[in-house]
C-alpha positions in Angstrom: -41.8 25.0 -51.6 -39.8 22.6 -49.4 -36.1 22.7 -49.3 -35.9 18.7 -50.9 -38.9 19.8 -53.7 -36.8 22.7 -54.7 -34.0 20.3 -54.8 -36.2 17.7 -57.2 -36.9 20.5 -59.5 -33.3 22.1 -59.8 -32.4 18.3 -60.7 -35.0 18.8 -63.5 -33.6 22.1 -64.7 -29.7 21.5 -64.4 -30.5 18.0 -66.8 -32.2 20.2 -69.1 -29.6 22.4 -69.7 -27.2 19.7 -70.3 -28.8 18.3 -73.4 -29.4 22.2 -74.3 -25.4 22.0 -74.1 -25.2 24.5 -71.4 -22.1 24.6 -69.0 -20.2 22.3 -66.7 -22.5 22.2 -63.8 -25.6 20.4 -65.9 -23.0 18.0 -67.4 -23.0 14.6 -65.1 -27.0 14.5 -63.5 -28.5 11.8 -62.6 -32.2 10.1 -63.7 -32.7 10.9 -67.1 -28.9 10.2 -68.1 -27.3 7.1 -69.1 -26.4 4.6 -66.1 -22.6 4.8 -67.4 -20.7 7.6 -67.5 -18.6 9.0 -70.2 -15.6 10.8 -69.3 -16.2 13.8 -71.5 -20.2 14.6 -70.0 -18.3 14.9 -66.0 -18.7 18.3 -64.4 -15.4 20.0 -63.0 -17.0 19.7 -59.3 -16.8 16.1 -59.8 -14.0 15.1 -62.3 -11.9 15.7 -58.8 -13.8 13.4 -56.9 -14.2 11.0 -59.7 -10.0 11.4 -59.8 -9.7 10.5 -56.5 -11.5 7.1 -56.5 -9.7 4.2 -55.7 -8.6 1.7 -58.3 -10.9 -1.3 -59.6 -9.3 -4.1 -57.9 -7.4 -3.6 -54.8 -3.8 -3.5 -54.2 -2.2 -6.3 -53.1 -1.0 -3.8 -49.6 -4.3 -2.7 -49.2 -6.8 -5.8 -48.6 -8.3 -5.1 -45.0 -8.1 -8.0 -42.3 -10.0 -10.0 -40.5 -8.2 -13.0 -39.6 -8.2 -15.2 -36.7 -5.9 -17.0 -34.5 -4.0 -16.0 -31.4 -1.4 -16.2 -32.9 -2.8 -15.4 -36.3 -1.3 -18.0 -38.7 0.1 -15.2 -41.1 2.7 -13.4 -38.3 3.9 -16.9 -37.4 7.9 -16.8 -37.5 9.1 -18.9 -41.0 10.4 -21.3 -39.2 7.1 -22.0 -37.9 5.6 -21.7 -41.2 7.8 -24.1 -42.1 7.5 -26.5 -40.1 3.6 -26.4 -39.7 2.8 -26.4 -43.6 2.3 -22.7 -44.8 5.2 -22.2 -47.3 4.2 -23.6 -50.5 7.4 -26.1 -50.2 6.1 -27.4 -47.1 2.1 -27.5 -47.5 0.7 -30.2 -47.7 -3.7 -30.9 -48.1 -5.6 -33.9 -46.9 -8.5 -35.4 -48.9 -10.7 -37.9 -46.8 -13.5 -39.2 -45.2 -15.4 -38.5 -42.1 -15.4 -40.9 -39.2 -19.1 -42.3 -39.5 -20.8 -45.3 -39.5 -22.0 -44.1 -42.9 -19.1 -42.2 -44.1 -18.7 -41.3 -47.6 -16.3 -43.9 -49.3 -13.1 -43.2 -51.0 -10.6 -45.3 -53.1 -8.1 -43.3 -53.3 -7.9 -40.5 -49.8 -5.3 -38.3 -49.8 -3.2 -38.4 -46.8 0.2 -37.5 -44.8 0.9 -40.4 -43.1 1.0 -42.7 -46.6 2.5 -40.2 -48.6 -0.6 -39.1 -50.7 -1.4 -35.8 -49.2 -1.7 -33.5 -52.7 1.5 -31.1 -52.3 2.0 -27.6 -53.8 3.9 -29.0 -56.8 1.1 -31.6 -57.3 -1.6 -28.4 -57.3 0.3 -27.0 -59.9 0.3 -29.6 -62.1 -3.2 -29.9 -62.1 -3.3 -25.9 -62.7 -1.4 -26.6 -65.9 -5.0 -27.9 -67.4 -7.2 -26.8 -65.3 -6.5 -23.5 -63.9 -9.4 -20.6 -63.5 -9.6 -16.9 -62.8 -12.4 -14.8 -61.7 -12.8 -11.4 -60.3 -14.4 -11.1 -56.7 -15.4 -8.8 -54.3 -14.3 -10.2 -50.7 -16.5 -9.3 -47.9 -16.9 -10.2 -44.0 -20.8 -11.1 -43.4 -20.7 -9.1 -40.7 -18.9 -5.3 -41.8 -19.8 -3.2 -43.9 -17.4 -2.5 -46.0 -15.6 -4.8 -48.3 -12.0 -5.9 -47.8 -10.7 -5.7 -51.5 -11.6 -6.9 -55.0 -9.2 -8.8 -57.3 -8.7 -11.7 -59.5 -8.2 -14.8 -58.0 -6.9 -18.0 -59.3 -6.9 -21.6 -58.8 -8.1 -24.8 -59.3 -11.5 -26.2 -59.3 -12.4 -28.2 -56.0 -14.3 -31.0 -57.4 -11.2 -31.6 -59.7 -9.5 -33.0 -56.6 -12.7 -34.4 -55.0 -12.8 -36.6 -58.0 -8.9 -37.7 -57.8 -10.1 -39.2 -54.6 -12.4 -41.4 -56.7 -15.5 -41.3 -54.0 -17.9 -44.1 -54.3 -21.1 -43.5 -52.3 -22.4 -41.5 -49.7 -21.1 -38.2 -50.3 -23.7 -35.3 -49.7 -21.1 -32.7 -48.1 -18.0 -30.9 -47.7 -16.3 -30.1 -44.8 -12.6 -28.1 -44.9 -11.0 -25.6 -42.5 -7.1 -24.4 -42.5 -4.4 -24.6 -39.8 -4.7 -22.7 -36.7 -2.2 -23.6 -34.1 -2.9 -26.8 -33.1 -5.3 -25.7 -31.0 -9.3 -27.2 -31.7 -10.7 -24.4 -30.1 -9.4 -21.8 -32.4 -10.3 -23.8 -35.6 -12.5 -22.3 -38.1 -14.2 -24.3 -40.6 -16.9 -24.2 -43.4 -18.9 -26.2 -45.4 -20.6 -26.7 -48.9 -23.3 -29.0 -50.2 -21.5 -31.4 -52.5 -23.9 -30.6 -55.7 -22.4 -26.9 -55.3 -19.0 -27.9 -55.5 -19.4 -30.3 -58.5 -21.3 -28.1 -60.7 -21.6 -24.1 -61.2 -25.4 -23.5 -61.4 -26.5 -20.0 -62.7 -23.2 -19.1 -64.7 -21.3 -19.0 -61.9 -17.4 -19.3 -61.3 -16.6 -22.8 -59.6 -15.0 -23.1 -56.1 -11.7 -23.2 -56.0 -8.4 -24.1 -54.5 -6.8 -20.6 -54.9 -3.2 -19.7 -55.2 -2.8 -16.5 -57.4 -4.5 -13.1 -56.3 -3.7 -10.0 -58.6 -1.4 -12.9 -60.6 0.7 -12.9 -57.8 1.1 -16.1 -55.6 -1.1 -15.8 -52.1 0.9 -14.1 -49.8 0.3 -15.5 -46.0 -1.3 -12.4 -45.4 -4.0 -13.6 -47.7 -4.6 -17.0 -46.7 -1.8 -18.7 -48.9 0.0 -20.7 -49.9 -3.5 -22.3 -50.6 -7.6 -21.2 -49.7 -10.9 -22.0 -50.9 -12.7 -18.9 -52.5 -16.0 -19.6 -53.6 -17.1 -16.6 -55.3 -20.6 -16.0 -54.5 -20.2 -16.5 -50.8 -19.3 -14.4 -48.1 -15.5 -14.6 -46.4 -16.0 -17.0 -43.5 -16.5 -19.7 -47.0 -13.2 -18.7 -48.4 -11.4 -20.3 -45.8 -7.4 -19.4 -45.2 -4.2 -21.5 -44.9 -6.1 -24.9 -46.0 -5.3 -28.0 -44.5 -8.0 -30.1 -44.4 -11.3 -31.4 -46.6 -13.2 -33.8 -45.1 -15.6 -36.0 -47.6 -18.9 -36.3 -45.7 -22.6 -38.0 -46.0 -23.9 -35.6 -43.2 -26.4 -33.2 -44.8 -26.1 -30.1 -42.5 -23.5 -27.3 -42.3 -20.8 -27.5 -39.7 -19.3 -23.4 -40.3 -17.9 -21.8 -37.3 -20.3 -18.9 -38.1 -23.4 -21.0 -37.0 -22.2 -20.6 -33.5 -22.8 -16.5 -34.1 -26.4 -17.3 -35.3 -25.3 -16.1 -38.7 -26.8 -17.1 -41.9 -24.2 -19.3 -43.0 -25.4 -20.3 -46.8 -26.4 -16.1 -47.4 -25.0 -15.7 -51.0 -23.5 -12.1 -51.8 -25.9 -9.0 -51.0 -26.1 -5.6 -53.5 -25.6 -2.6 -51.3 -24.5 1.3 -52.0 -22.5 3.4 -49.7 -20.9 6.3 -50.3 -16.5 7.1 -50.4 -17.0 11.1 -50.7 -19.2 13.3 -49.7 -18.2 17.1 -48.2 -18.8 17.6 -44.9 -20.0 21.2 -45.1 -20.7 23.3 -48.5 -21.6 26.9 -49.2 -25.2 27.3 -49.8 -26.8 27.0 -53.4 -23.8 24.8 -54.7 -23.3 21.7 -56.8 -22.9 19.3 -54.2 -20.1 16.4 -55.7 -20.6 13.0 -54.1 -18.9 9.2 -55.4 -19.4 6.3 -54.1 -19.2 2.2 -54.6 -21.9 -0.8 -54.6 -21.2 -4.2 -53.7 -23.1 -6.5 -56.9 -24.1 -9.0 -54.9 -25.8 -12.7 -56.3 -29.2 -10.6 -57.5 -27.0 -8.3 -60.0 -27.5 -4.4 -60.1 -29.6 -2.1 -62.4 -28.6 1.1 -60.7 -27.7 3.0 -57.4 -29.9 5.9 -55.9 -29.6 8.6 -53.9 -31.7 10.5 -51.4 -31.1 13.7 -49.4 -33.4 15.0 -46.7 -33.3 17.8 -44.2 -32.5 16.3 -40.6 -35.4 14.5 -38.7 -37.8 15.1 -41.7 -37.5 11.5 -42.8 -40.9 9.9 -43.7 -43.1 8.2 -40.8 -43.6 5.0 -40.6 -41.1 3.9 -43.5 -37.9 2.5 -42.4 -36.4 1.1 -45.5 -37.3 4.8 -47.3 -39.5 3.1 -49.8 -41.8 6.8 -50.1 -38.6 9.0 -50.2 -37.6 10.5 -53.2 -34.9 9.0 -54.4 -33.0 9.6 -57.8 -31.1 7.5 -59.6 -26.8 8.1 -59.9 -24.4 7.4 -62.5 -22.4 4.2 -62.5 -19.4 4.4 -63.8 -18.2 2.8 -66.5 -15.5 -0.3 -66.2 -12.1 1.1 -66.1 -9.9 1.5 -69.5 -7.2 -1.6 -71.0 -4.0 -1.2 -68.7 -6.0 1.1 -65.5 -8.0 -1.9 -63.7 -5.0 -1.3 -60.6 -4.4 -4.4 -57.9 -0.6 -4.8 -59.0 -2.3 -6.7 -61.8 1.2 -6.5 -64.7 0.7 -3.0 -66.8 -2.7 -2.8 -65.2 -4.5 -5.1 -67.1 -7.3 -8.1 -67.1 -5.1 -11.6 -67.2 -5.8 -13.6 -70.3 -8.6 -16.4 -70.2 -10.0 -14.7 -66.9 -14.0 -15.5 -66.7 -16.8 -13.0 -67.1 -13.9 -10.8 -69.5 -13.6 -10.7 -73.3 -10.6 -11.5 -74.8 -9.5 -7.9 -75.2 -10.0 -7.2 -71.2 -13.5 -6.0 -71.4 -15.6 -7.2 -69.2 -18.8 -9.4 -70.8 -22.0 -7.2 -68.8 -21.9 -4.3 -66.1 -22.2 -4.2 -64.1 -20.3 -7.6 -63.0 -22.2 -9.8 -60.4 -19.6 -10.6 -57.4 -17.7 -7.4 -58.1 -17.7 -3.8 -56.9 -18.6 -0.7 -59.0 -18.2 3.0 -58.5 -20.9 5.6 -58.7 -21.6 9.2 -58.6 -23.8 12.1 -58.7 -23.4 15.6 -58.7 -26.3 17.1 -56.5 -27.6 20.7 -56.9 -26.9 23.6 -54.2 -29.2 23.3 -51.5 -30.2 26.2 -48.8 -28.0 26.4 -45.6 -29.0 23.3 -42.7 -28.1 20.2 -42.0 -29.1 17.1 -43.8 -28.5 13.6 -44.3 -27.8 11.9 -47.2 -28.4 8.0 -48.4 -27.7 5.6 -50.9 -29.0 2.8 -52.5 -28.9 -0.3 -55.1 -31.7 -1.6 -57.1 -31.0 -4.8 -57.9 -32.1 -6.5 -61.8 -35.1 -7.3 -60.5 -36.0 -4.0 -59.3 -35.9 -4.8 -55.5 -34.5 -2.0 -53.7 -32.2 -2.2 -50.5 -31.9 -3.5 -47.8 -34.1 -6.0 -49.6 -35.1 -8.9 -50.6 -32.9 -9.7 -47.2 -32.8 -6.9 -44.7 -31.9 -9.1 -42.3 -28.1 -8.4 -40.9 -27.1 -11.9 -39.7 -27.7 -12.6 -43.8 -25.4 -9.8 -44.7 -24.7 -6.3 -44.4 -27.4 -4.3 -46.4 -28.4 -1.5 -44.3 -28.7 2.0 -46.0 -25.7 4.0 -45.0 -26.8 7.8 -43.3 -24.0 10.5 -43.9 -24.5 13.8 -42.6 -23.7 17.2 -44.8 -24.3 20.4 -43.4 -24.7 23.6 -45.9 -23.8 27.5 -44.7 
C-alpha cells in the first residue's frame, strides 16, 4: 500500500474513532465532519495552531502596501499634504465632465475654481443619511496574498454622481487620486456607470470611503478619501481621490490595461496555507491552518491534498485526479473577538451582510477572508508537498473557472513538509 493510500485510510479510521468518542487526536478530521468547527471537537495538536491564527479583520498597523508614487503620496511632509489636498481640512473632490465632443452633460459639476468642489465637511454631511459599511478583503491582482480585511465606510458614489444632476450621455466613470503633479505617475480606474448606480447581485455599492476599522483613513490607507468597490480587486479602490470625471466613452481607461491585466476581473476564491511544520517525526498528527480568499463565486469548502515529492499525477495540472479531502472552516469569530482595532472587538452597528447582534448573515462571507484547518494523520518518513484548495458554491474547484493569472491570483499554493 502507497504511503498517500495509507494516509486516505488512517483519515477514515481516526474519523471513526471520533464519533466512537475516542481521544484527542480523532477530534477535528476532515470530510465527513461539519464544514464549521466547534471549539470543543479541536485536537490539542491543533488548538495551538488554531491559537495562533491571526485576527478576522486586520489591524489597522498591519495592512501590507502597495502604493505608488515616487514620492508615495502618504510619506509626503504635512505641509505638503496640506497644501496639495490630503488632510481632510484641505481635500477637496472634483465632479465633471470629460472634454468630448459628446461629453456627458452636467448641470451642476463640481469644481475648485467656482467654489463647488464637494469638501470633507460636505462628505460628511451627506454620511449623516447615507452612510454604509461593509467588510472586505483587499487584494493586489497581481500577489498572492491579501493585504488586510476590515470594515470600510463611506458614502455611496452615485449619491454624488446624482448631486451633479447629469443630463445625457453618461456611460462611464473615470476617477484617479493625487500623485505629485506629475501625469506620468497618475493611476486611474474606471467603472461602467450602470455599476455605480445600482448593486446587482446583493452587492455592497461603491463608495467614497473614509472610516476603515471605524477609524478615519489614515494616509497610509489612501485617506482622507478613496473609492473601494468591494468586489473588485485594489487597483479599483483607488487612493488619495481627487478627481471623477463623468464620461460617454464606453471603454475602460485603468492604469492596469497597460500591464495587460484583466481589469474588470471581480474577486477570485483561493486557499493557501499560514502553518504548516516544516519537518515532523514519523507516524504523527500533522497540524496545518490556513485562510481562503471568498471571492465573487462564494465558497462551499477548502481541500487539502498531500503527495510524496515528484509523484504528482501525469498530465493533470490543476490536480483535478488527486485525492483531495475536504478541511474545516472555521467558524466566524465570537461578539467582541473580530480584532482590526474595531472598539471592544466588535461588528459596528448597521454594517451590511451582519445581523444586528454582530453575526454575520451566511458563511462563509463573499468578499471576505476565512480561516481553515485540518489535522492530517502521521505519515512515514520523506518529503512531500502539500496543497490547498477552494471549491467554490458552484462546485468549481481552483484555479478555476479563471486560472488565468492576469485575472487574478488563483494558483494552488505547493508547500514542502518533510517527515523523519
Amino acid at each position: 500500500m502507497s504511503p498517500v493510500d495509507q494516509f486516505l485510510l488512517e483519515h477514515q479510521r481516526l474519523t471513526r474513532r471520533f464519533f466512537l468518542g475516542a481521544g484527542a487526536t480523532g477530534a477535528v478530521l476532515l470530510s465527513v465532519l461539519p464544514r464549521s468547527m466547534r471549539a470543543g471537537d479541536v485536537a490539542p495538536e491543533l488548538a495551538e495552531s488554531i491559537s495562533k491564527l491571526e485576527s478576522f479583520m486586520t489591524p489597522l498597523a498591519e495592512f501590507r502596501d502597495v502604493s505608488r508614487g515616487k514620492p508615495v503620496p502618504h510619506s509626503l511632509p504635512e505641509e505638503k499634504k496640506t497644501e496639495v489636498g490630503l488632510t481632510r481640512e484641505t481635500w477637496k473632490l472634483e465632479v465633471v465632465s470629460d472634454a468630448d465632443k459628446n461629453a456627458t452633460r452636467l448641470k451642476k459639476p463640481m469644481k475648485k475654481e467656482d467654489g463647488t468642489a464637494l469638501d470633507f465637511k460636505g462628505l460628511l454631511q451627506i454620511a449623516e443619511t447615507h452612510a454604509v459599511k461593509f467588510a472586505k478583503v483587499m487584494t493586489c491582482l497581481n500577489i498572492g496574498c491579501p493585504l488586510g480585511t476590515g470594515i470600510w465606510e463611506g458614502v455611496p458614489l452615485r449619491e454624488i454622481i446624482w448631486r451633479t444632476q447629469p443630463v445625457e450621455n453618461l456611460r462611464r466613470v473615470f476617477y484617479y487620486g493625487y500623485h505629485n503633479d506629475e501625469p506620468s505617475q497618475m493611476f486611474r480606474s474606471s467603472l461602467p456607470i450602470g455599476r455605480v448606480l445600482e448593486d446587482p447581485y446583493d452587492l455592497p455599492p461603491v463608495i467614497l470611503c473614509y472610516k476603515l476599522n471605524g477609524q478615519f483613513l489614515s494616509p497610509e490607507r489612501g485617506g482622507p478619501v478613496r473609492v473601494v468597490v468591494p468586489e473588485a480587486y485594489g487597483f479599483k479602490s483607488i487612493k488619495w481621490l481627487s478627481h471623477i470625471v463623468l464620461t460617454n466613452f464606453a471603454a475602460a481607461n485603468d492604469t492596469y490595461i497597460d500591464g495587460n491585466n484583466d481589469v474588470d476581473s471581480p474577486l477570485k476564491s483561493w486557499a493557501a496555507t499560514l502553518s504548516v511544520p516544516k519537518e515532523v517525526a514519523a507516524n504523527q498528527p500533522i497540524p496545518v491552518t490556513g485562510y481562503a480568499q471568498v471571492g465573487i463565486s462564494g465558497l462551499s469548502k477548502v481541500q487539502v491534498w498531500i503527495c510524496p515529492k515528484d509523484k504528482e499525477p501525469e498530465n493533470d495540472p490543476n490536480f483535478t485526479t488527486a485525492n483531495w479531502t475536504d478541511a474545516t472552516i472555521l467558524d466566524p469569530p465570537k461578539s467582541g473577538a473580530w480584532g482590526g482595532d474595531l472598539p471592544d472587538g466588535r461588528i459596528p452597528a448597521n454594517t451590511q451582510g451582519f445581523e444586528p447582534d454582530g453575526r454575520p448573515k451566511t458563511w462563509p462571507m463573499r468578499l471576505s477572508k476565512v480561516h481553515w484547518a485540518a489535522l492530517l494523520p502521521g505519515l512515514p518518513a520523506g518529503e512531500y508537498r502539500l496543497r490547498s484548495r477552494t471549491i467554490d458554491e458552484k462546485g468549481q474547484a481552483q484555479p478555476m473557472p479563471r486560472p488565468f493569472k492576469k485575472s487574478g491570483h488563483a494558483a494552488i499554493e505547493q508547500v514542502r513538509l518533510i517527515v523523519k
